[in-house]
Each structure stands twice: as structure tokens, then as C-alpha cells.
N, CA, C and O atoms as a GROMACS GRO file, in nm:
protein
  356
    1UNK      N    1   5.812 -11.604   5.203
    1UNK     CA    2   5.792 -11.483   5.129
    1UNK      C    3   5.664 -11.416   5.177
    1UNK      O    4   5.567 -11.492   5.190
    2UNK      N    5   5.651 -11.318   5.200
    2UNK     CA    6   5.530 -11.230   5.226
    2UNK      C    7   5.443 -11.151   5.148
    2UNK      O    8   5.491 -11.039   5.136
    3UNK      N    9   5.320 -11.164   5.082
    3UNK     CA   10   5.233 -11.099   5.054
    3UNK      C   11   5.219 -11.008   5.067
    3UNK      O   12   5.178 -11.000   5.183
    4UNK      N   13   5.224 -10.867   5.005
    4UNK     CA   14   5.113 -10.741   5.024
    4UNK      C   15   4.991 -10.751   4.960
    4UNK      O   16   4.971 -10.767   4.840
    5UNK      N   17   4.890 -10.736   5.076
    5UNK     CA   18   4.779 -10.728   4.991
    5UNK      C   19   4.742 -10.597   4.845
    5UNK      O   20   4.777 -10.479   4.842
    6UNK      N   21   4.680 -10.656   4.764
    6UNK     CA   22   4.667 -10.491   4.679
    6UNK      C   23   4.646 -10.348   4.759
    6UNK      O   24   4.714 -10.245   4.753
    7UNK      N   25   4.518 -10.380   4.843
    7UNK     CA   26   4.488 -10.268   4.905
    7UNK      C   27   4.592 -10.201   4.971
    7UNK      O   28   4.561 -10.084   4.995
    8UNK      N   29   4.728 -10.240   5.017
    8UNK     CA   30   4.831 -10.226   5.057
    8UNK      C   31   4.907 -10.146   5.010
    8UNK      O   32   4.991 -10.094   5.083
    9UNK      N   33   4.899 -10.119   4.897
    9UNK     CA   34   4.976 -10.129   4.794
    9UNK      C   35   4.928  -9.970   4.769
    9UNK      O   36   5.025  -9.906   4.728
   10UNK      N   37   4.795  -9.878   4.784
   10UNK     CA   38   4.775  -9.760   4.763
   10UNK      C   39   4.724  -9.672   4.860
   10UNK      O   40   4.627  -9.707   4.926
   11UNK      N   41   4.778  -9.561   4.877
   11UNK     CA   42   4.768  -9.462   4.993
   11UNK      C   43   4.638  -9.392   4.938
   11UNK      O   44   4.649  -9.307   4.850
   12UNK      N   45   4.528  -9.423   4.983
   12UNK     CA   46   4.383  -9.353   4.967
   12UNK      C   47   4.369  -9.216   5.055
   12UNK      O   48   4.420  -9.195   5.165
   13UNK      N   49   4.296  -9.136   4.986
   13UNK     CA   50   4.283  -9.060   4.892
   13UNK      C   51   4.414  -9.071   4.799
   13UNK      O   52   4.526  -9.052   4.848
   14UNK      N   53   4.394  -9.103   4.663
   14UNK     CA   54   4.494  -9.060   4.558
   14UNK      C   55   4.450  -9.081   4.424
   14UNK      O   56   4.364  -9.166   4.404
   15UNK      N   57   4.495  -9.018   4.336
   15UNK     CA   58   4.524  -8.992   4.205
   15UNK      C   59   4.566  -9.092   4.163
   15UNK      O   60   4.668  -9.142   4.211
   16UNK      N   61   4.483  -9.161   4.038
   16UNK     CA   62   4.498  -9.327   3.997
   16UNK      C   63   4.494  -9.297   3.796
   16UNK      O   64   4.406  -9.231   3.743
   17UNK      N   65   4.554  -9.331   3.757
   17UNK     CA   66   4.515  -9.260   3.646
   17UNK      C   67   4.522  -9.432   3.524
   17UNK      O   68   4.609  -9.515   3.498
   18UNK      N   69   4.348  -9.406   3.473
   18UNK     CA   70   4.317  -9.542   3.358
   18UNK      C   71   4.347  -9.583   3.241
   18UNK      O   72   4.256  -9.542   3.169
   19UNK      N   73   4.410  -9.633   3.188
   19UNK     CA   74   4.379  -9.628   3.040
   19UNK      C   75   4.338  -9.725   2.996
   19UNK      O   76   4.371  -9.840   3.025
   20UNK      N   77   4.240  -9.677   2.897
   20UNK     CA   78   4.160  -9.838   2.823
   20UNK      C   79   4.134  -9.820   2.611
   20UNK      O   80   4.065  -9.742   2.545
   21UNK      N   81   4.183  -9.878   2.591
   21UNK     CA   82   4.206  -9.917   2.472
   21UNK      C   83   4.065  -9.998   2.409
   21UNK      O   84   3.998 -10.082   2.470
   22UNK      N   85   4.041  -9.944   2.261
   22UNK     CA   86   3.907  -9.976   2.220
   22UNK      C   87   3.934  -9.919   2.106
   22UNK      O   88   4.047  -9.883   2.074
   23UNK      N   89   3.810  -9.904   2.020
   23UNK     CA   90   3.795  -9.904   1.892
   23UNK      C   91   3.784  -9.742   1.837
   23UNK      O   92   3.721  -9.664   1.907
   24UNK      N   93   3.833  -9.705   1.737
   24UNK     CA   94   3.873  -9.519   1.732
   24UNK      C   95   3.798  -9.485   1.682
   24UNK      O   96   3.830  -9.426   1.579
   25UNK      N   97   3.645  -9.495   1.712
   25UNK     CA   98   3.522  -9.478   1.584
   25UNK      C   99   3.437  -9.354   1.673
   25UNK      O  100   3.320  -9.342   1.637
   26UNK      N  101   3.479  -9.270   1.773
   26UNK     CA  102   3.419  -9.163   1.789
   26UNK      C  103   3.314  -9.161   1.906
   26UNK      O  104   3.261  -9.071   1.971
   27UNK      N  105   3.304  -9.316   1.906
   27UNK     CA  106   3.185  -9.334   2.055
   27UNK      C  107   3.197  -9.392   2.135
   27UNK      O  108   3.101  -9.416   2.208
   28UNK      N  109   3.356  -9.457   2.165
   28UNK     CA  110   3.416  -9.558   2.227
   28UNK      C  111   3.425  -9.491   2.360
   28UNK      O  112   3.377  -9.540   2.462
   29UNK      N  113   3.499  -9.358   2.354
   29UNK     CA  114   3.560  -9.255   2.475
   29UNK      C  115   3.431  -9.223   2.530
   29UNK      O  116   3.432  -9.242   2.652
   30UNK      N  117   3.300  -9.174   2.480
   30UNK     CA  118   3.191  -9.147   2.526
   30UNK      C  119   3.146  -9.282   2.591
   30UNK      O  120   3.122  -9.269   2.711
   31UNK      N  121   3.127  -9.418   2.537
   31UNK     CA  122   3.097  -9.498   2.602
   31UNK      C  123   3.150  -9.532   2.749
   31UNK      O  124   3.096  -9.561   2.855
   32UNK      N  125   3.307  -9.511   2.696
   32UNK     CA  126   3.363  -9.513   2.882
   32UNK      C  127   3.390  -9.394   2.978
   32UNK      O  128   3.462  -9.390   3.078
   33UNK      N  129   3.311  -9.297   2.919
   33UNK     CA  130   3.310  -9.186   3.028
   33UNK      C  131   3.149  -9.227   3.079
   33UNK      O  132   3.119  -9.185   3.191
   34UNK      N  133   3.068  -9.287   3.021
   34UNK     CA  134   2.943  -9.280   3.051
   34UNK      C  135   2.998  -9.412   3.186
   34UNK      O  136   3.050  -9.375   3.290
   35UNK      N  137   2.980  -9.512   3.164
   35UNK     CA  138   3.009  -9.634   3.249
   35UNK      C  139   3.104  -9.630   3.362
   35UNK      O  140   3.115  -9.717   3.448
   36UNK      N  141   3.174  -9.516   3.353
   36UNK     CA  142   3.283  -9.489   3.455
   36UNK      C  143   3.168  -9.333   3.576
   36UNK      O  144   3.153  -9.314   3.697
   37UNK      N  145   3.122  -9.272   3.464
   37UNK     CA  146   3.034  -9.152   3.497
   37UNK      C  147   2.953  -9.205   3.628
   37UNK      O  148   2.938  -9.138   3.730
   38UNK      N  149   2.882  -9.390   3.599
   38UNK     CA  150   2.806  -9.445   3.708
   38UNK      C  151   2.831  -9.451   3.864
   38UNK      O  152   2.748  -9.457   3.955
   39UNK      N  153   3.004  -9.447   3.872
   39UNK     CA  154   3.043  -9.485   3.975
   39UNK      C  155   3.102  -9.389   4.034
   39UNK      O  156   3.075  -9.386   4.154
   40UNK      N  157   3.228  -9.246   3.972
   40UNK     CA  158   3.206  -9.104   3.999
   40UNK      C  159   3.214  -9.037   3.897
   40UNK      O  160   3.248  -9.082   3.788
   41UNK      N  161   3.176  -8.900   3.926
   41UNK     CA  162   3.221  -8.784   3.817
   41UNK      C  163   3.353  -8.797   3.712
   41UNK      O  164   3.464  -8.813   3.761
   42UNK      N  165   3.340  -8.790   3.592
   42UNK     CA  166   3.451  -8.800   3.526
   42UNK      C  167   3.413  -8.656   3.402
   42UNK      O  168   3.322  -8.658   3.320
   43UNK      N  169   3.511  -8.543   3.421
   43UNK     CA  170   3.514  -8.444   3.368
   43UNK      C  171   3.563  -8.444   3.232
   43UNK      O  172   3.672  -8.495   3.207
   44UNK      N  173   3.502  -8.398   3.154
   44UNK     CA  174   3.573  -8.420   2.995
   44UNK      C  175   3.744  -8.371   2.950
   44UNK      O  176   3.816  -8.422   2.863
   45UNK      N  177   3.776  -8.249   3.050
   45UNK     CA  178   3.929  -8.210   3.050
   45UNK      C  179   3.987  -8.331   3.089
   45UNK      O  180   4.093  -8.361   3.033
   46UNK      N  181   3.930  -8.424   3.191
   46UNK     CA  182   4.058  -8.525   3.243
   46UNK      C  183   4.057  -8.629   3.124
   46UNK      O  184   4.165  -8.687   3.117
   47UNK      N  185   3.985  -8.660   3.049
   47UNK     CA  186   4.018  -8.726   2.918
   47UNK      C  187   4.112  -8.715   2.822
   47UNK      O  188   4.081  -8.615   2.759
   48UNK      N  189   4.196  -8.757   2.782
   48UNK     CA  190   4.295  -8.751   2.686
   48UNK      C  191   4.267  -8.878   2.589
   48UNK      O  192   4.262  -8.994   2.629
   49UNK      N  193   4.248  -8.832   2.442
   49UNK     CA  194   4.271  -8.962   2.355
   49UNK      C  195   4.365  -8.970   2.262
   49UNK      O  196   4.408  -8.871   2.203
   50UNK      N  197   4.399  -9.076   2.245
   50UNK     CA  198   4.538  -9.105   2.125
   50UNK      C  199   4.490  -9.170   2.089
   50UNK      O  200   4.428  -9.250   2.161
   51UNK      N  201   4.488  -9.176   1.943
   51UNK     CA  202   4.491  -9.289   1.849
   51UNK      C  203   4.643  -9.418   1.839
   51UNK      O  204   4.759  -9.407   1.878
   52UNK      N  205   4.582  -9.512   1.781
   52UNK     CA  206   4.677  -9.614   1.726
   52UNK      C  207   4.733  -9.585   1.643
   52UNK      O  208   4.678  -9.504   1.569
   53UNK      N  209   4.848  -9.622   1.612
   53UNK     CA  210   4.958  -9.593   1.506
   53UNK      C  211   4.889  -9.638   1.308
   53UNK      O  212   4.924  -9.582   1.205
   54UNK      N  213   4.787  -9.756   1.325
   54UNK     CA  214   4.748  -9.747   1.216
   54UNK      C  215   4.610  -9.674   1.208
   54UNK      O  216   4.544  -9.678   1.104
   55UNK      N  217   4.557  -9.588   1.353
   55UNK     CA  218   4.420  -9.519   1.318
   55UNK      C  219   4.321  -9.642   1.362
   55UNK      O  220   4.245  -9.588   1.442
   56UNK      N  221   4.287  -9.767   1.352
   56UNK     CA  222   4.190  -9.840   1.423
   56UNK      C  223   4.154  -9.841   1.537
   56UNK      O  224   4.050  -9.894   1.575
   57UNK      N  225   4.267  -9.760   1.634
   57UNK     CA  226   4.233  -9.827   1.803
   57UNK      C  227   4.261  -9.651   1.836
   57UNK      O  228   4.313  -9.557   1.776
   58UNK      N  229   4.203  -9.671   1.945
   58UNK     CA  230   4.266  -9.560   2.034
   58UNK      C  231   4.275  -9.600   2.229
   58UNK      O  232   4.213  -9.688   2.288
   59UNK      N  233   4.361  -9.510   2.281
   59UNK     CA  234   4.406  -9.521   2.410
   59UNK      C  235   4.280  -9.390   2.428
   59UNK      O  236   4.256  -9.290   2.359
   60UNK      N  237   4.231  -9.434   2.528
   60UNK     CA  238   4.126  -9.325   2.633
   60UNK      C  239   4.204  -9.332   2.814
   60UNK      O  240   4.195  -9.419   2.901
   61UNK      N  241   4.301  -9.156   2.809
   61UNK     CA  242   4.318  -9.224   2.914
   61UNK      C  243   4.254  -9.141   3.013
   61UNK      O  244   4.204  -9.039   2.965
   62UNK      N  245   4.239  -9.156   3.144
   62UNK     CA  246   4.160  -9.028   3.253
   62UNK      C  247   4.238  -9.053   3.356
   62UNK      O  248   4.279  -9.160   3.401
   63UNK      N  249   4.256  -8.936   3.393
   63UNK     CA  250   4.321  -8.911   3.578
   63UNK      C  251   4.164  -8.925   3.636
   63UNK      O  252   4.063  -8.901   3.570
   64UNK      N  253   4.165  -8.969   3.770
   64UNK     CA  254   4.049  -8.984   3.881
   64UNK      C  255   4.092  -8.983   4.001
   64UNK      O  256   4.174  -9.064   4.043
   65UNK      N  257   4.018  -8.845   4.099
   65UNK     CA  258   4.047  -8.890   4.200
   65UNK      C  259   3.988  -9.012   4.291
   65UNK      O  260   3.870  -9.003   4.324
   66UNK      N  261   4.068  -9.133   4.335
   66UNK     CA  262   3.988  -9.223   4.420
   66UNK      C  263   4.013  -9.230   4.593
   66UNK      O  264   4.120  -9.220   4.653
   67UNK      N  265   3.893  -9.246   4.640
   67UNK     CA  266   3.874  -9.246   4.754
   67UNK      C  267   3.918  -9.377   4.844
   67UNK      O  268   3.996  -9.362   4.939
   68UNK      N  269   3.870  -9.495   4.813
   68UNK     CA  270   3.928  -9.609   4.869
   68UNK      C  271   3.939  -9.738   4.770
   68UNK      O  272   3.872  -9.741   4.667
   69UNK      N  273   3.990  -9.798   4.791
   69UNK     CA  274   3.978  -9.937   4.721
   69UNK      C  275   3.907  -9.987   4.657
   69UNK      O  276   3.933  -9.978   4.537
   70UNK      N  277   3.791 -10.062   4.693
   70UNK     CA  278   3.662 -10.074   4.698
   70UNK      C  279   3.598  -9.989   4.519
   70UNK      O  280   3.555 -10.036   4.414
   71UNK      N  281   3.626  -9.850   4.570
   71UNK     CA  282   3.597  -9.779   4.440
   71UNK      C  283   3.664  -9.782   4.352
   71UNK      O  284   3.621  -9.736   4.246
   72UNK      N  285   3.800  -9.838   4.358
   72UNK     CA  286   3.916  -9.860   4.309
   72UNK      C  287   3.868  -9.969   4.182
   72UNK      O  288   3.852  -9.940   4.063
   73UNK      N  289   3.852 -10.093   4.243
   73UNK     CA  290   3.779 -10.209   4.182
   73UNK      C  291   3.626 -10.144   4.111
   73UNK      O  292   3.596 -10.139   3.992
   74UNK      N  293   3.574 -10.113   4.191
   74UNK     CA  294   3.447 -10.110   4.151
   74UNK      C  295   3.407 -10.007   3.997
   74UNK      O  296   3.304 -10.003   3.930
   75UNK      N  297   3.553  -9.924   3.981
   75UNK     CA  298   3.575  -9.837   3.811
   75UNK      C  299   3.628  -9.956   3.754
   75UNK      O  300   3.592  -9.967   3.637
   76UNK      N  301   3.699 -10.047   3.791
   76UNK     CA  302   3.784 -10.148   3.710
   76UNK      C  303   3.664 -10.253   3.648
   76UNK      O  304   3.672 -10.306   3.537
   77UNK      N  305   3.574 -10.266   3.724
   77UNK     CA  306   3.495 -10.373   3.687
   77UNK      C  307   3.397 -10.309   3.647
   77UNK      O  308   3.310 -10.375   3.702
   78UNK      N  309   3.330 -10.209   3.577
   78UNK     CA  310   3.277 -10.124   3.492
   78UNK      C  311   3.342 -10.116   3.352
   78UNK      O  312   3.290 -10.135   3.242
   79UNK      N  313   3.467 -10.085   3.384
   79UNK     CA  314   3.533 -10.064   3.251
   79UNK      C  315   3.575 -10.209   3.192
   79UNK      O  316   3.614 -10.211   3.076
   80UNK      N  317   3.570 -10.319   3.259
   80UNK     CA  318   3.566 -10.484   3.210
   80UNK      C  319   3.499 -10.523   3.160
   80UNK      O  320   3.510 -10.628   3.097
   81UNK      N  321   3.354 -10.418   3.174
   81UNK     CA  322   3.208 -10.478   3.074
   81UNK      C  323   3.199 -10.422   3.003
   81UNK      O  324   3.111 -10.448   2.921
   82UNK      N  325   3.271 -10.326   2.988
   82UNK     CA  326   3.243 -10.276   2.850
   82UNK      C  327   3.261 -10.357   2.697
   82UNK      O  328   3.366 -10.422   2.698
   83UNK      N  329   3.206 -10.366   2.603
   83UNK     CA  330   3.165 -10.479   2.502
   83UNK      C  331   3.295 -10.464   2.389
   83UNK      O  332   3.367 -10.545   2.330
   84UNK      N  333   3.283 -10.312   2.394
   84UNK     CA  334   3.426 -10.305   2.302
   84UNK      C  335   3.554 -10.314   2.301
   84UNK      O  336   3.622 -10.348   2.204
   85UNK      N  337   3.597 -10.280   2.423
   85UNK     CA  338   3.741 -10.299   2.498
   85UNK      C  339   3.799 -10.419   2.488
   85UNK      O  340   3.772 -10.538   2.508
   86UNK      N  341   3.930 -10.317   2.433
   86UNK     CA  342   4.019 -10.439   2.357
   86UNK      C  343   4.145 -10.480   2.469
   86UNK      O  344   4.203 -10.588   2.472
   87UNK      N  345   4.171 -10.360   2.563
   87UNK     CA  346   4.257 -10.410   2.664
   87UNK      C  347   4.239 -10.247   2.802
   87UNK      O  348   4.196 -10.132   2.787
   88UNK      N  349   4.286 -10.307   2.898
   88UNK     CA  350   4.287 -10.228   2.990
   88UNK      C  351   4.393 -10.227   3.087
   88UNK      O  352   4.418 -10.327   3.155
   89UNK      N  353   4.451 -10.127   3.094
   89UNK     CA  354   4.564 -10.125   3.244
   89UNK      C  355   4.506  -9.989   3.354
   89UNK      O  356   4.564  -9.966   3.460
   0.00000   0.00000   0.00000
């Protein structure tokens, strides 16, 4: 059986789009535009938030353009430290 590596797997330059799930208290989405902000620009239009069906959680999601891999990981593992995040795809 043969392996693709991940990097394999995406045609750079492209449009990658995040979503990360956390707590719906108003400073969650600011927290991960700030921590994502470190690594590139993230514009407040590309943000979209939904709440959870009972109101506790919400989905933060953002389109980004990414450049290579590397940067690929390197938003993923920003948004992994974040303290509140309850899940991420």
C-alpha cells in the first residue's frame, strides 16, 4: 500500500478554511483571531460564528489564504494552545 504524504495532499497556494470550537462567552473568537493573527493576517469579514444548539459553545470558522505547508501546521499548532478549545478540524 502506498502512502501520501500530507504535504501531498494540498496544492499550495490555496484556500484552507478552520474551524475551532470553544466556549460562546464573547472572547473566545477574539482569542483565536489574536493567536492565529501571530502567524498571518486574519480579517474580521473572514470570521463567521455559530453558536451551539444549547448556546454554551460556538464554531469560529475562517477562510485563510495559505502559502505552504509548513504555515499550514504552524496555524494548526497555535490554535492547539489555545486553553479553551474544546475541539478543532
Amino acid at each position: 500500500m502506498t502512502t501520501i504524504p500530507p504535504e501531498k495532499l494540498f496544492k499550495f497556494p490555496c484556500d484552507h478554511l478552520f474551524k475551532v470550537f470553544g466556549p460562546n462567552d464573547g472572547e473566545f473568537a477574539e482569542e483565536v483571531r489574536s493567536a492565529v493573527s501571530g502567524v498571518t493576517p486574519v480579517a474580521l469579514d473572514a470570521m463567521r460564528l455559530r453558536p451551539s444548539a444549547g448556546g454554551a459553545h460556538q464554531c469560529v470558522s475562517f477562510l485563510l489564504h495559505v502559502y505552504n505547508y509548513p504555515q499550514l501546521l504552524l496555524i494548526y499548532s497555535v490554535l492547539k494552545q489555545l486553553p479553551r478549545l474544546r475541539y478543532l478540524l
